[in-house]
C-alpha positions in Angstrom: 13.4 1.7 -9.8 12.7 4.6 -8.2 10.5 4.8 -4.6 7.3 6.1 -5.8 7.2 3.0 -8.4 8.0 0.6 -5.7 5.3 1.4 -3.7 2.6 1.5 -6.4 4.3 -2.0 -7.6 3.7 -3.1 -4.1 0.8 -5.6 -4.6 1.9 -7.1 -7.5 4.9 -8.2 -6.3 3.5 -9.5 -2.8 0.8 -11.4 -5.1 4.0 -12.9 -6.8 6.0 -14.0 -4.0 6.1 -15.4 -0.6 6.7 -11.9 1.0 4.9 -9.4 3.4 3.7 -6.4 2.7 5.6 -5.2 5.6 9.2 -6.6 4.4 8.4 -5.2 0.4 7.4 -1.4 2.1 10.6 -1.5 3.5 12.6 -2.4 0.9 10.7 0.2 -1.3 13.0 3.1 0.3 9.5 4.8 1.3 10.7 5.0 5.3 14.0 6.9 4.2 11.7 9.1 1.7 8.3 9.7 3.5 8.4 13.3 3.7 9.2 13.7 -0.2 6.5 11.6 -1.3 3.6 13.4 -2.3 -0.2 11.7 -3.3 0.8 13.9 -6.8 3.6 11.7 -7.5 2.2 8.7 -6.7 -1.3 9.5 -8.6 1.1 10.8 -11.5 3.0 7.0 -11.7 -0.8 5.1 -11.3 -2.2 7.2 -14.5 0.8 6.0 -16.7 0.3 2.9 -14.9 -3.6 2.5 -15.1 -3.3 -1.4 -14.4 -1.9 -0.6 -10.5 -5.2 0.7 -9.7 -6.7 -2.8 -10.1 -4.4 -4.2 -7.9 -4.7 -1.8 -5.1 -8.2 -2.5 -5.4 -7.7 -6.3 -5.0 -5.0 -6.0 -2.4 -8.0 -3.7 -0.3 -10.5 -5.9 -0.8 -8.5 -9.2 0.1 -7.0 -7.8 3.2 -8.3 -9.4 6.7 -7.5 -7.3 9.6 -9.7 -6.4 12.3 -9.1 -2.4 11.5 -7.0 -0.6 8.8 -7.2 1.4 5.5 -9.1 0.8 2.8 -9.8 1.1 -0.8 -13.6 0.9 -2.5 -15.3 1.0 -5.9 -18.6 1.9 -5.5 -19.4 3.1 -9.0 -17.4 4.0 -12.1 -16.3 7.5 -10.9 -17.5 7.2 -7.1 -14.5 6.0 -5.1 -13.6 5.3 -1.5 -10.7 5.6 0.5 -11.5 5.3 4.8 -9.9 3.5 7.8 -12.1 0.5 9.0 -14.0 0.6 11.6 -14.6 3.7 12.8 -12.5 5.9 10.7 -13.6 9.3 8.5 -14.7 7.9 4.5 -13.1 10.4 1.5 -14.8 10.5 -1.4 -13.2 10.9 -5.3 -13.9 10.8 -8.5 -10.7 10.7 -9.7 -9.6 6.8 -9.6 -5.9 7.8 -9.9 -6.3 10.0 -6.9 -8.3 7.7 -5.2 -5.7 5.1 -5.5 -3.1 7.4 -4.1 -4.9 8.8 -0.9 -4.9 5.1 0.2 -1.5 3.9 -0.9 0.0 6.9 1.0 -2.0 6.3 4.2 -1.6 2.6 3.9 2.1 2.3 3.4 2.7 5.0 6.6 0.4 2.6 8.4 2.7 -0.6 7.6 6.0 1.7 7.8 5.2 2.4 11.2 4.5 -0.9 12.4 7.0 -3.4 14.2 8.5 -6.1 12.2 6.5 -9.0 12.9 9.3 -11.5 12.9 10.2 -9.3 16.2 10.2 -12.3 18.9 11.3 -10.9 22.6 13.7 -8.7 21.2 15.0 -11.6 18.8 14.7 -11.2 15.6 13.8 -14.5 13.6 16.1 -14.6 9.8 14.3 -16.5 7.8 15.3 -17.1 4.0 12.8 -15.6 1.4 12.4 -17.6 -1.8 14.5 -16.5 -4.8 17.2 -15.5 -2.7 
């Protein structure tokens, strides 16, 4: 599977499993291919793939984080991508477009974060399910 389809595959497979977002980004390959992949791609994959956009929606509106990206339907052709709380709002009209503004910003936002199993230096193994 190639990078661009493991990102946009991202929240079905975290729905599916007991893994983080942040452990499935990096196993996508997107920190080794970040400068190659372009909205166009990723909004290319979505429109063949028209059931991803759903997903990215849910995944937006069931995150809980204090700030962050995020992902809005507010009408059939009025979408919204911003960063909570204080962040500049895009507007589309193109779903597939939409969709791929926030999956790029969002999946630089959890690329550049620590890993969260990161104790004092230590990092904790622990054994993921269907492994």
């Amino acid at each position: 599977m190639n990078v661009v389809a493991n990102i946009c595959e991202i929240p079905l497979r975290f729905k599916a499993g007991n893994v983080s977002v942040w452990i499935l980004v990096n196993e996508s390959g997107y920190r080794e291919s970040s400068k190659v992949i372009s909205v166009e791609a990723v909004s290319s994959y979505l429109a063949e793939h028209p059931h991803l956009v759903k997903a990215w929606l849910l995944y937006s509106d069931d995150k809980r984080v204090s700030s962050g990206w995020f992902l809005a339907e507010r009408a059939a052709d009025a979408f919204e991508v911003g960063h909570y709380p204080k962040g500049k709002t895009l507007s589309f009209s193109d779903r597939y477009r939409a969709c791929a503004e926030f999956i790029i910003r969002e999946v630089g936002s959890v690329s550049n974060r620590e890993d969260p199993l990161q104790v004092s230096g230590d990092i904790v193994n622990t054994p993921r399910s269907g492994k």
